[in-house]
Every structure is written in structure tokens, then in C-alpha cells.
N, C-alpha and C positions, 0 to 999 in steps of 0.2 A: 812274378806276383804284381799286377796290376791294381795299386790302389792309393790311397792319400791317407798318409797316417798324425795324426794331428801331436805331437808330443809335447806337452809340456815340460820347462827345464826350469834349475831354480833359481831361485827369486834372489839369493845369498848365498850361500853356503854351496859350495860345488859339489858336497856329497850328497845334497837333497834330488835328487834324478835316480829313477829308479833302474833295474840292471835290466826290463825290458826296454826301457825307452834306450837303453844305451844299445841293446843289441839291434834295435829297427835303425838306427844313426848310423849306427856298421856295418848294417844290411840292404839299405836302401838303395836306389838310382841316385839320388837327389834328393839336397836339403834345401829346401828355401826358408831362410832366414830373414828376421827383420832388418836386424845390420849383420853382414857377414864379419864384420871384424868382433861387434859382440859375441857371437855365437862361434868364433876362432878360439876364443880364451877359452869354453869348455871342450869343443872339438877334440885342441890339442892338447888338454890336460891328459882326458882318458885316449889320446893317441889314435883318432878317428880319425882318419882321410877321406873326405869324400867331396864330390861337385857340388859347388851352392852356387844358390842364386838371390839375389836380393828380391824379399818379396815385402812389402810395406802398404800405410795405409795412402801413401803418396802415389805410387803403380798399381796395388791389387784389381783395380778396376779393370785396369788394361791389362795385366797380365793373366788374369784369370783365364780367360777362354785356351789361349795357348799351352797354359799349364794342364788343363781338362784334356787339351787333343794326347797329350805327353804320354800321360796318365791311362788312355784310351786305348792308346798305341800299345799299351805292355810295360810302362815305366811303375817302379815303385820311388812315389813322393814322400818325403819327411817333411813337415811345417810346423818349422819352432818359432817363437818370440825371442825376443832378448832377454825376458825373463817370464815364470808361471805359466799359464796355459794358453794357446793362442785362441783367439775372439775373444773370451775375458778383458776387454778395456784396451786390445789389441788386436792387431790387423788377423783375420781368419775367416771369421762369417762371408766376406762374397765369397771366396775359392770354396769354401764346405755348401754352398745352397749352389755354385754354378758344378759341382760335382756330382749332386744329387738331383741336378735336373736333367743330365746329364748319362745318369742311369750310370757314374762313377762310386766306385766302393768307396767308403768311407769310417775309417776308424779313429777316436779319439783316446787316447791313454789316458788312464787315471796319473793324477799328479801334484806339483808344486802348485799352489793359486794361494797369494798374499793373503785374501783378505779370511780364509780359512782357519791361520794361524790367532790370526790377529783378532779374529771373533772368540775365541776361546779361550785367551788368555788376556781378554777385556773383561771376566767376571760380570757381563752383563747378561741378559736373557738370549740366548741362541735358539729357542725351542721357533722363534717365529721372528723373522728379519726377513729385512729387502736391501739389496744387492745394488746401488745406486751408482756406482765406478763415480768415473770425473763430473763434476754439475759442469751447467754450460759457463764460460766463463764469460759472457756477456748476455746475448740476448738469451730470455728466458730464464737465467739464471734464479730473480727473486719468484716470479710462479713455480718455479720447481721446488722450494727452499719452501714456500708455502704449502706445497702439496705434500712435502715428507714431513711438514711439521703434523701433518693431520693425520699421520698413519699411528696404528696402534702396535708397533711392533719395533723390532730394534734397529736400524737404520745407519748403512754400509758406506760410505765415500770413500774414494782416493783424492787423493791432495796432492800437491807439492809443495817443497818447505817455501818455496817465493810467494806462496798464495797460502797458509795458512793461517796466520794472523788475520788475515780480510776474512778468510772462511769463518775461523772462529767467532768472530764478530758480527757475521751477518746469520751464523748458527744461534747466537744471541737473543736475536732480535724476533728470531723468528721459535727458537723452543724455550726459549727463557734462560735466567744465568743461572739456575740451578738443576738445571738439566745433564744429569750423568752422561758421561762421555770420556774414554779412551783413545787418544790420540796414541797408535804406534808407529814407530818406524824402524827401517831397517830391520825388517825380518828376517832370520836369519842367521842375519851379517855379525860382523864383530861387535859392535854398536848398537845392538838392536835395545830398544827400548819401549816399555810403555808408562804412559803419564796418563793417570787415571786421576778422577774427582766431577768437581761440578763444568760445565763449560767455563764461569764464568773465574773456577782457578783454575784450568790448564789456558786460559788465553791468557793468567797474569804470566805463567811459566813462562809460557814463548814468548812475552813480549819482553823478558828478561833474559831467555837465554835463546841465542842464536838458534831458527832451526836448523836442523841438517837431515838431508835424506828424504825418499820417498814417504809420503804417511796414509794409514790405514786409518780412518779416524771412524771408531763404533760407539753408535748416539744410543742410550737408553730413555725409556719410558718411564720407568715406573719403578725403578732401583736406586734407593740414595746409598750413597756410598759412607760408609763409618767414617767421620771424621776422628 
């Protein structure tokens, strides 16, 4: 079976992988992984041995063509993340466009993706959102922050807990401090949390309690929330 099977794995919780993605993980040639020690801890929970390769957004450049001869040749590829779905705010898009230029099969599993959970269980409008992952963390950062203030719909970042405080504050600046907004994290995981309200109480939250953890942060338009 010649082909690149894109799997998504979860995000927290080790049961969230579905029993196809586990059977192609068992079945394949080869896993390429973003960190192979990350993607060890699920390997060998459900008792999967197989060849990995480190594949990230630090190599994928380089490694892509090599991996497409692989693949050409007769190999069946696995390409996970460390966590949720890969090219999702994760290394994947060059190897899936240098595969399908390539005239290489390509399949993507239905799966874990963070910000899915965490849009649903923000009680804000989901019927029309945009999908924004990381903003730049320097340049272009305030025209970006300007241009999703201008959208009419619900509005999706990832964050991390080092940069959330500054995000919150320049979300501020730019959607006003009453602007509904669901800061999640740790989906999932043991810990998982969501702090809902205006922007302008969940940036008193975290400037009082330490963040911790990856965060899903879902901006509303047009929903105030019941105080």
C-alpha cells in the first residue's frame, strides 16, 4: 500500500485517537513524527512498534522530497504531530502539496483538533468563525489583530500561557474590553478549563492567577454573556 496517511492524535487524553488511526499506526511502513519521544508515550501506551522518523517544521523542507521517493517506491507513510491534526498550526502542508504534486496518494483521517472542542464548549456563535492559529508574534502582529477585529464572525487563536496576558491586552485594544471571549486550556487533559466573560474579566483572571497550559482563546462578536 503506497500512500501518506495523515493521522491525527490527541491533544490530552490518550483515549481520544480513534481505532482507525490506531490500526494505520500498526499497519504502516513508517511514522513520521514531530518529536519521536512525544509520539513514544502514545506508541507505547497502545503497544505499537514501528520505524519513525523525525519530521518537523525545522527539516520538513528538506525532508519532503526524500519522503515522496519513499512513498513512490511502495512505502506506506504515517504523519502525526505531537498533538491534534497535522498542518493544523503544525508541521504537514509541504509533505501533503510536495505529495500531490507528485501524483502521491494522499489520505487524511478524521480526528482530535483543539480548537473544535474548545469552540463548542465556549457558548459563543459557531455557525461562522475563522480559524486564526498562532498571530505573528512580532512583525505584522498589530495589522493582523486589526484585520480580525474587523471580521463579523467568531474568531479562533492559539496562544501560549507566556504570551497570554500581552494577547489579552492587545485583544483589548483592538475589540474593546467588552468583548466576549473564552480563554480554554488544556483540552482534554486533567486540568482542562474554560474561563468565559468579557475580555476585559478574563485578562483580570490571569493577571491574578498564574496561566498554565496551551490556550484555545474563542473571541465573540455579538454575544454578551449573563453576568
Amino acid at each position: 500500500m503506497s500512500k501518506l496517511t495523515v493521522v491525527p492524535t490527541p491533544v490530552g487524553n490518550l483515549e481520544d485517537i480513534t481505532l482507525r488511526a490506531l490500526r494505520v499506526l500498526r499497519e504502516c511502513d513508517l511514522i513520521l513524527a514531530e518529536d519521536t519521544r512525544t509520539s513514544s508515550v502514545l506508541l507505547n501506551h497502545y503497544e505499537i512498534k514501528k520505524p519513525m522518523l523525525s519530521h518537523h517544521k525545522f527539516n520538513e523542507h528538506r525532508t519532503a522530497d526524500a519522503i515522496v521517493r519513499r512513498i513512490a517506491a511502495g512505502e506506506w507513510v504515517a504523519l502525526v504531530s505531537d498533538a491534534g491534526t497535522p498542518g493544523i498550526s503544525d508541521p504537514g502542508f509541504m509533505l501533503v502539496r510536495a505529495c500531490l504534486e507528485q501524483g502521491v496518494e494522499v489520505e487524511c483521517l478524521p480526528g482530535a483538533t483543539a480548537f473544535v472542542p474548545a469552540l463548542v464548549m465556549s457558548g459563543l456563535p459557531a455557525d461562522r468563525f475563522f480559524f486564526e492559529g498562532f498571530l505573528p508574534v512580532k512583525k505584522g502582529r498589530r495589522t493582523r489583530l486589526e484585520e480580525l477585529a474587523r471580521m463579523q464572525c467568531t474568531v479562533i487563536l492559539y496562544e501560549s500561557p507566556f504570551r497570554i496576558v500581552k494577547t489579552l491586552t492587545q485583544l483589548i485594544e483592538h475589540f474593546g474590553d467588552d468583548c466576549p471571549i473564552a480563554a480554554c486550556r488544556e483540552i482534554s487533559k486533567l486540568h482542562e478549563e474554560a474561563v468565559r466573560g468579557t475580555l476585559k474579566e478574563v485578562l483580570k483572571h490571569f493577571e491574578e492567577t498564574v496561566p498554565k497550559g496551551e490556550f484555545v482563546l474563542i473571541i465573540g462578536r455579538s454575544l454578551i454573556f449573563d453576568k
